[in-house]
Backbone as CSV, one residue per row, in Angstrom:
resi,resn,N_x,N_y,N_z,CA_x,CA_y,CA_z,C_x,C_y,C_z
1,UNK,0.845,-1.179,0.000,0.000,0.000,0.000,0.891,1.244,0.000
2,UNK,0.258,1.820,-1.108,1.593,3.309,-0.959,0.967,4.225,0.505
3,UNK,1.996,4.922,0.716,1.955,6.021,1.676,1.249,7.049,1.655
4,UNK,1.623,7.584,0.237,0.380,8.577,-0.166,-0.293,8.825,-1.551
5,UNK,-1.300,8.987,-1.834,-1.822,9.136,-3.082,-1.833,10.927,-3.834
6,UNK,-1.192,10.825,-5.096,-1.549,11.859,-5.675,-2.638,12.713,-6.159
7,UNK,-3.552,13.516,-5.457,-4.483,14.392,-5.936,-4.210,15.232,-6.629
8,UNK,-4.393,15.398,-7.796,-3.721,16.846,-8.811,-2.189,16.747,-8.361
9,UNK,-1.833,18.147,-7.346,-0.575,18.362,-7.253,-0.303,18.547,-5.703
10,UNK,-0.763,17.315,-5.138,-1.075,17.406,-3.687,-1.249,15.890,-3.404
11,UNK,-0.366,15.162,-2.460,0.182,14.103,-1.817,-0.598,14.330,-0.790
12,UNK,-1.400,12.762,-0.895,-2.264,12.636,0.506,-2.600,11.198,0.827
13,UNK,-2.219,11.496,2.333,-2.179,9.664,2.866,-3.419,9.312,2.732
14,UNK,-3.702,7.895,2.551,-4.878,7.068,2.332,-5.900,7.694,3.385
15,UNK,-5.246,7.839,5.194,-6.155,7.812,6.256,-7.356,8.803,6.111
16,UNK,-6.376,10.140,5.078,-6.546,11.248,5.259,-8.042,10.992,4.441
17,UNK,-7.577,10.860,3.047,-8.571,10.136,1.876,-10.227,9.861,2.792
18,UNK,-10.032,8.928,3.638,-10.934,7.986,4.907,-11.962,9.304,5.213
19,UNK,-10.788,9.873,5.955,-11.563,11.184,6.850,-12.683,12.627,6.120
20,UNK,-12.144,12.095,4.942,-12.778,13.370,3.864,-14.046,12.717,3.298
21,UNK,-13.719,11.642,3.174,-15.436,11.097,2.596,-15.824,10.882,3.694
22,UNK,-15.619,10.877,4.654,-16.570,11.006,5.668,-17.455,12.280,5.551
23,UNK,-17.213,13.137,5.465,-17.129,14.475,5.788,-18.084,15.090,4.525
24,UNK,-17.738,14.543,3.314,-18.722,14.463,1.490,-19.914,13.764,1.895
25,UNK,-20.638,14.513,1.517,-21.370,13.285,1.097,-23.094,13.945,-0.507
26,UNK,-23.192,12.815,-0.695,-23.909,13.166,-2.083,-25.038,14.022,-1.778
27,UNK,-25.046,15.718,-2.535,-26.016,16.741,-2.611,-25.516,17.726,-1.390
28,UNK,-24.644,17.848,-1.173,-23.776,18.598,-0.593,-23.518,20.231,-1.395
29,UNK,-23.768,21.518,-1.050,-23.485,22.354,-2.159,-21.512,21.989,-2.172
30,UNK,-21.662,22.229,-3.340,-20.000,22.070,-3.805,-19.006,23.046,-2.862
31,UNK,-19.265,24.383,-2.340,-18.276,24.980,-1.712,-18.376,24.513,-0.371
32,UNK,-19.484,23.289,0.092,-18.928,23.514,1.453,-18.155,21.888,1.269
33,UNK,-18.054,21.296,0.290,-17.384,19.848,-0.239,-15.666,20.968,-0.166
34,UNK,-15.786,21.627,-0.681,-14.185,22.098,-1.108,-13.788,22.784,0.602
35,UNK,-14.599,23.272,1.140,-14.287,23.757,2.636,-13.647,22.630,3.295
36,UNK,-14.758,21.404,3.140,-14.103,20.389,3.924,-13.228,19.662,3.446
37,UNK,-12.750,19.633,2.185,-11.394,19.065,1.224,-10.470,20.005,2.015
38,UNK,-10.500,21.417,1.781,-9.241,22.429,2.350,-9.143,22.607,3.780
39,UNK,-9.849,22.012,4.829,-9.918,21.502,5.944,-8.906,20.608,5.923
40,UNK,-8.960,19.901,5.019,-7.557,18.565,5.304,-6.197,18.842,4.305
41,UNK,-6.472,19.656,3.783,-5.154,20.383,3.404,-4.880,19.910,1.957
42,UNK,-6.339,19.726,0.893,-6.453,19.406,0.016,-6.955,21.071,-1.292
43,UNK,-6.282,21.012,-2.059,-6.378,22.019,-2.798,-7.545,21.870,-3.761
44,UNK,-6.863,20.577,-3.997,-7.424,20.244,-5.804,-9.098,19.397,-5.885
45,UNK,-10.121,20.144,-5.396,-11.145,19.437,-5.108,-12.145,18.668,-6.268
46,UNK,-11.976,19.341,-7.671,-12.060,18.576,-8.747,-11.207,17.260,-8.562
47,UNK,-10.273,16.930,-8.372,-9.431,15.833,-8.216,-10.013,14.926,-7.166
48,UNK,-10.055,15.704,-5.823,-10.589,14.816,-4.954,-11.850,14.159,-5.137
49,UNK,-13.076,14.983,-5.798,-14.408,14.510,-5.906,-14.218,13.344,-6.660
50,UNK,-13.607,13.843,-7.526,-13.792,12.631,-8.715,-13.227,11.185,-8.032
51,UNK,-11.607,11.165,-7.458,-11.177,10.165,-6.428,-12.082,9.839,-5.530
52,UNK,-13.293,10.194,-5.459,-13.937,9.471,-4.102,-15.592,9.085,-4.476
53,UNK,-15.429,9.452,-5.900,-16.712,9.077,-6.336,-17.773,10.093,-6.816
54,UNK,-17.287,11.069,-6.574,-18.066,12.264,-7.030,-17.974,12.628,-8.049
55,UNK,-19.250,14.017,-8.554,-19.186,14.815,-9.834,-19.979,16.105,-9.311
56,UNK,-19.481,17.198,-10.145,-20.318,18.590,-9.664,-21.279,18.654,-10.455
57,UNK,-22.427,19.259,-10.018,-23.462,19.030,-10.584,-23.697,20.968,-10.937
58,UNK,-22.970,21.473,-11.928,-23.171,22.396,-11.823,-24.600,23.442,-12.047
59,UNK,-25.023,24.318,-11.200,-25.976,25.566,-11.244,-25.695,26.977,-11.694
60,UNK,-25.083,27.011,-12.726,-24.513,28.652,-12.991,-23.493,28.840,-12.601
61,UNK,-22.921,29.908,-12.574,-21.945,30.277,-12.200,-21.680,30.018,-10.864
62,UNK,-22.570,30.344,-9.553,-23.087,30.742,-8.415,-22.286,29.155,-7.950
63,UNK,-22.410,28.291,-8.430,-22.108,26.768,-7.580,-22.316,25.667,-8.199
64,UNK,-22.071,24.676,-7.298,-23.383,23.542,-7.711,-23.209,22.634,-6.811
65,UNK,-23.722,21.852,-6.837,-24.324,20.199,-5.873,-23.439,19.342,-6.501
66,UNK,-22.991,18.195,-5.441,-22.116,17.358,-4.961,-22.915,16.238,-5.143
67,UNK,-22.545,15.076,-6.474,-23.481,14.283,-6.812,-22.304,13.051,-6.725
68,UNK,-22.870,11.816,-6.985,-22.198,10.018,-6.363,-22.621,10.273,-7.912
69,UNK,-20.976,9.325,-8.503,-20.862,9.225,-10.073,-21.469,7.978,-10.604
């Protein structure tokens, strides 16, 4: 098992990975998904969603919802 996994341009241990989908979950507005990605010291939240099963469900410019792919 590697140590850490590459998100975009951001190295992150598996545990960490654990603790963040906890934290996602499907129909979520998207900025508070990226609050709790940059809570764990994750930048790249396109990267992460998609790594954990997600897709943005975009609404305009304004945002969008946190959908299970």
């Amino acid at each position: 098992m590697a140590d850490h996994e590459r998100l975009g341009r951001t190295l992150v241990r598996p545990s960490v990975l654990d603790d963040v989908a906890a934290d996602v979950t499907d129909g979520m507005a998207y900025a508070d998904a990226e609050a709790a990605l940059a809570a764990h010291g994750i930048e790249d939240a396109s990267a992460a969603l998609s790594r954990l099963g997600y897709r943005v469900e975009w609404a305009g410019l304004d945002g969008g919802t946190v959908r299970e792919q």
